[in-house]
C-alpha positions in Angstrom: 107.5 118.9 105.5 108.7 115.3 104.7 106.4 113.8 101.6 103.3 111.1 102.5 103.7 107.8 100.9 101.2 109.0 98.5 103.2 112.1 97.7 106.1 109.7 97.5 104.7 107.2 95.0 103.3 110.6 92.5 106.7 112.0 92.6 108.3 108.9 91.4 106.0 108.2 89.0 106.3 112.0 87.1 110.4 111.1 87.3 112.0 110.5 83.9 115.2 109.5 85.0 114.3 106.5 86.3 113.8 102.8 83.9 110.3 101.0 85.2 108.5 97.6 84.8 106.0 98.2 82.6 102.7 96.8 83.6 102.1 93.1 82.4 99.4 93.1 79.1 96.1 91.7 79.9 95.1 88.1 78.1 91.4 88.0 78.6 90.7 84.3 79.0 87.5 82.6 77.1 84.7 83.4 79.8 81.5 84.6 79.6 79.9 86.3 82.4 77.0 85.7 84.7 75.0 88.2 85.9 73.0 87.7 89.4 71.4 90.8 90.4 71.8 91.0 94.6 70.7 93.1 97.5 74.5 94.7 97.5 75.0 97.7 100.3 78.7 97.6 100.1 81.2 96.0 97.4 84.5 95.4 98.9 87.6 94.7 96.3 90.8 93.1 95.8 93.2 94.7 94.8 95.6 93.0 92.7 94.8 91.1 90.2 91.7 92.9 90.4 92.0 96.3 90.1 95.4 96.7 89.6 97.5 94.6 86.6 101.0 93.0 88.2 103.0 90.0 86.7 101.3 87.1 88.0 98.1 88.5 89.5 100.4 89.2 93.0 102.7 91.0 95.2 106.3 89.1 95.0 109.4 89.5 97.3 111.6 88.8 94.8 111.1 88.9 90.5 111.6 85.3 89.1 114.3 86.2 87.0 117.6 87.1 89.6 119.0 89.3 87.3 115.5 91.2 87.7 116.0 91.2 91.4 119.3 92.2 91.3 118.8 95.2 89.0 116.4 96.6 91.2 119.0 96.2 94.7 121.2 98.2 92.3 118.5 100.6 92.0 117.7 101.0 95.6 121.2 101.2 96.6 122.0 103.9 94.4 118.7 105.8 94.5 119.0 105.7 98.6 123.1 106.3 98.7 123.6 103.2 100.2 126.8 101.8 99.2 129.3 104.0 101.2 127.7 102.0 104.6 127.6 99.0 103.4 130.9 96.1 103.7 133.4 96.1 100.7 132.5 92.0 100.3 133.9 90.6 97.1 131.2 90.8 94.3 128.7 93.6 92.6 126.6 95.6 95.7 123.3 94.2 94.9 124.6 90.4 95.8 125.9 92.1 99.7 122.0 93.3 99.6 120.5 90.4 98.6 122.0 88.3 101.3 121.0 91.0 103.6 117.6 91.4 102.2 116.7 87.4 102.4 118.4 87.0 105.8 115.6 89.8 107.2 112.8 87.9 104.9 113.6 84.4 106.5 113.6 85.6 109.8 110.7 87.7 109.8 108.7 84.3 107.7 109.7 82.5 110.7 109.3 84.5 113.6 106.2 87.3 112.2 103.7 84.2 112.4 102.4 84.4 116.0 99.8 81.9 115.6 98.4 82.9 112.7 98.2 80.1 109.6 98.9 82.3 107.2 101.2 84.7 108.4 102.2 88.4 106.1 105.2 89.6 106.1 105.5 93.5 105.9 107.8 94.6 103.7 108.7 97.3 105.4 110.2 95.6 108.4 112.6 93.9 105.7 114.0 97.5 104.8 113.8 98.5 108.7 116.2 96.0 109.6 118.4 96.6 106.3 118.6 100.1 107.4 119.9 99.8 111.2 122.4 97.6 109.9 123.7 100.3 107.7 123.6 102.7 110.3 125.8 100.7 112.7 128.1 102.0 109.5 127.4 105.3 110.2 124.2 105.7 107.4 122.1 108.6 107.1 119.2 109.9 105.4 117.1 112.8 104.5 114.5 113.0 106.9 113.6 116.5 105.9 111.8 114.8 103.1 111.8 110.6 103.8 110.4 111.6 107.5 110.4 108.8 110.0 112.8 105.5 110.2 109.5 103.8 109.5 108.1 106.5 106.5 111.9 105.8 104.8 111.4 102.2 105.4 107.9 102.2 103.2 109.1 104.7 100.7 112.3 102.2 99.8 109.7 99.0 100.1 107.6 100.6 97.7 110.7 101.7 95.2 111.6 98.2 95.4 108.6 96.3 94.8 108.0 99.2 92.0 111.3 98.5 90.1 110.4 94.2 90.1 107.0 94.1 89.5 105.2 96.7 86.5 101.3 98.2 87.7 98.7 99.5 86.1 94.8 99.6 86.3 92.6 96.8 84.8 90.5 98.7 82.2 87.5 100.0 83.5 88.7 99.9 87.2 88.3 103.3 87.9 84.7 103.5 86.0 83.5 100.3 87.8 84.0 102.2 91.3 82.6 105.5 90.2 79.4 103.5 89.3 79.0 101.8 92.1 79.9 105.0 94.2 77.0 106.6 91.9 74.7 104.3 93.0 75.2 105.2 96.6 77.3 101.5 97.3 79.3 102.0 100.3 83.4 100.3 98.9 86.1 99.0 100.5 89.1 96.8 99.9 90.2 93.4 100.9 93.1 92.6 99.8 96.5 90.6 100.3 98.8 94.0 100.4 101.8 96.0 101.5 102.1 99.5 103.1 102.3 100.9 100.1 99.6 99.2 98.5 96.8 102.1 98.5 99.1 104.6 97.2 100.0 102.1 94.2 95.9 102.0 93.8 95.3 105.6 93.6 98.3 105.9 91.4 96.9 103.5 88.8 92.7 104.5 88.8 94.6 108.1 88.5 96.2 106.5 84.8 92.6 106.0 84.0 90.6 109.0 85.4 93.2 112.0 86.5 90.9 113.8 88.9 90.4 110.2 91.0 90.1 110.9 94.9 90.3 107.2 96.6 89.7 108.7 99.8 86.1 109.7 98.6 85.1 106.6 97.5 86.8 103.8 100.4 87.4 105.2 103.4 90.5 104.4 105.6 88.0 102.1 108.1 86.8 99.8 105.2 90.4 99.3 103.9 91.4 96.2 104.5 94.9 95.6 103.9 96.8 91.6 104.7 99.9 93.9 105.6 98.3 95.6 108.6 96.8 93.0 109.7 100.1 90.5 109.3 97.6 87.7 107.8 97.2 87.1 104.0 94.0 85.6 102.0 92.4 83.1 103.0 93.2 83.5 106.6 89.7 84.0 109.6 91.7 87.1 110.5 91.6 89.5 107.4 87.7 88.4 106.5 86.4 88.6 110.2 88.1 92.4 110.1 86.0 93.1 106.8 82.8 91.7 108.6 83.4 93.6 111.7 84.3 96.6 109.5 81.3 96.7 107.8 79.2 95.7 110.7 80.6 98.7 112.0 78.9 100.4 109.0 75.4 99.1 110.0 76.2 96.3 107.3 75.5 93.1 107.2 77.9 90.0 105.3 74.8 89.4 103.6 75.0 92.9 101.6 78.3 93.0 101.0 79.4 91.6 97.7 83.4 90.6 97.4 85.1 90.6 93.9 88.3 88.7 93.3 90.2 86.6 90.8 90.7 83.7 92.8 88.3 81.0 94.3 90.4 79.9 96.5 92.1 82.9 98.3 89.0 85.5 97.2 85.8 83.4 96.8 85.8 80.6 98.7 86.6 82.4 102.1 84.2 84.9 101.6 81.5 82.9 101.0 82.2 80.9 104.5 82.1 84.7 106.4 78.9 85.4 104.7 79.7 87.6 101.7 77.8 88.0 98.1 81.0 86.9 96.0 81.7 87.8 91.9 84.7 86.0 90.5 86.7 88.5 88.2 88.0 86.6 85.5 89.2 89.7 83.3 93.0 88.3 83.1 94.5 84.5 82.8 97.4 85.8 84.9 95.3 86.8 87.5 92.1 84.3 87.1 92.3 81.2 89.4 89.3 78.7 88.8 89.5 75.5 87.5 86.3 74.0 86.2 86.5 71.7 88.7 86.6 74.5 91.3 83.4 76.1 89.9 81.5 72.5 90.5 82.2 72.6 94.6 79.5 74.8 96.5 82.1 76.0 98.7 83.9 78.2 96.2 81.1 78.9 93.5 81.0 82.2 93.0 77.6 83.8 92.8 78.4 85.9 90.0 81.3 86.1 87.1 82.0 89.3 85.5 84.6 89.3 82.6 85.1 93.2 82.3 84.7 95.5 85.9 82.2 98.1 85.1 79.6 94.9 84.7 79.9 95.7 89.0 76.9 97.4 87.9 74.9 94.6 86.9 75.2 92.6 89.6 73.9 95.5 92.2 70.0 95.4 93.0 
């Protein structure tokens, strides 16, 4: 039976023949936090930057170093025995994949938009198209344990993204949600993400706590996720599905308290749909506020917390 993403991103991670990012240390910036106490029924989360540590407090397509990026298209085209189907092209491999990989990343930042102001692009669909091309050349894989075109598709998305950018939890990430889960808070996420994106949770609140079951404490309906919904923070789309999610829940905005690292992306949009909002501000690579920012009304969060289990403090 061909492995889950999930099963995917544990196997990889118990793998020793394999060099990793490690995850970026934290720099807790001088903050102090603010405690509101608030009639909270749900708490729904970010992800990174939040809960889960990565250089620069984000998802990136591509590392700021090249020779970064180009390690890792070395890694995926060995790891995925890619090279026999791919053109002989003067050069080292990973410089024929990299002109493959941001031909599919223009295109789909062009054309993936359909209206929407701020568009997502799935990584996935970047690998999708990688792949048929190869297999004009003949390519094949495993499906007896990648599954599907579009299960091998994530699984290499999430190698990829996994050999640029180091993870791991924020400390007390996976305490924070076992305390509000103790006090009988319903959780979700919303987040700016990729497919692969709850997997990589799981796999870093598991660092923390080993027996940690994400599925018992946010359910797949209150997972919010930028990828699925091809619209990233601060777009209408992603917060009006967390609304209507919740709704669906017998929730209202009003009791639903959103924690994030940014006023701008995290904050500021929440408060306009309604939500209770904490700014995390736990990391300087991840914290953006500027004091300026925490004058204007509009993105004012109504709580600051400066370490994640302090979730409990805020909750009435």
């Amino acid at each position: 039976m061909p492995l889950t993403l999930e099963q995917y991103v544990e196997r990889l991670d118990a793998r020793t023949d394999l060099p990793w990012p490690k995850a970026p240390p934290i720099d807790p910036p001088k903050a102090k936090p603010k405690f509101k106490t608030m009639p909270v029924k749900a708490v729904f989360w970010t992800v990174y930057g939040t809960l889960v540590a990565v250089p620069h407090g984000e998802l990136q397509f591509e590392h700021t170093q090249d020779f970064v990026t180009a390690a890792a298209l070395e890694k995926v085209i060995k790891e995925f025995k890619m090279w026999q189907s791919m053109s002989r092209k003067p050069g080292a491999p990973s410089e024929y994949m990299r002109e493959l990989f941001n031909k599919a990343l223009t295109t789909l930042r062009l054309t993936s938009g359909g209206g929407e102001k701020f568009p997502e692009v799935q990584t996935e669909r970047i690998w999708d198209d990688i792949v048929k091309k190869l297999q004009q050349k003949k390519y094949k894989f495993d499906a007896a344990t990648y599954g599907s075109l579009d299960d091998y598709t994530k699984k290499i998305a999430y190698f990829y993204h996994a050999s640029i950018q180091g993870s791991g939890p924020y400390p007390g990430a996976a305490d924070a949600m076992k305390l509000a889960a103790d006090r009988g808070v319903v959780q979700g996420l919303l987040a700016d993400g990729q497919c692969f994106t709850v997997g990589q949770l799981q796999r870093c609140l598991k660092q923390e706590d080993p027996d940690f079951d994400l599925d018992t404490i946010i359910p797949p309906s209150l997972r919010i996720i930028s990828s699925e919904k091809k619209a990233k923070k601060p777009s209408d789309t992603l917060f009006k599905a967390a609304v209507a999610a919740a709704v669906a829940k017998g929730i209202s905005p009003a009791a639903v308290l959103h924690i994030g690292s940014n006023l701008e992306r995290d904050i500021g949009p929440a408060k306009k749909h309604g939500f209770r909002t904490a700014l995390f501000a736990g990391d300087k690579h991840s914290l953006s506020a500027t004091a300026e920012q925490l004058k204007d009304p509009a993105l004012r969060p109504d709580a600051m917390i400066t370490e994640l289990p302090q979730v409990i403090e805020l909750i009435e």
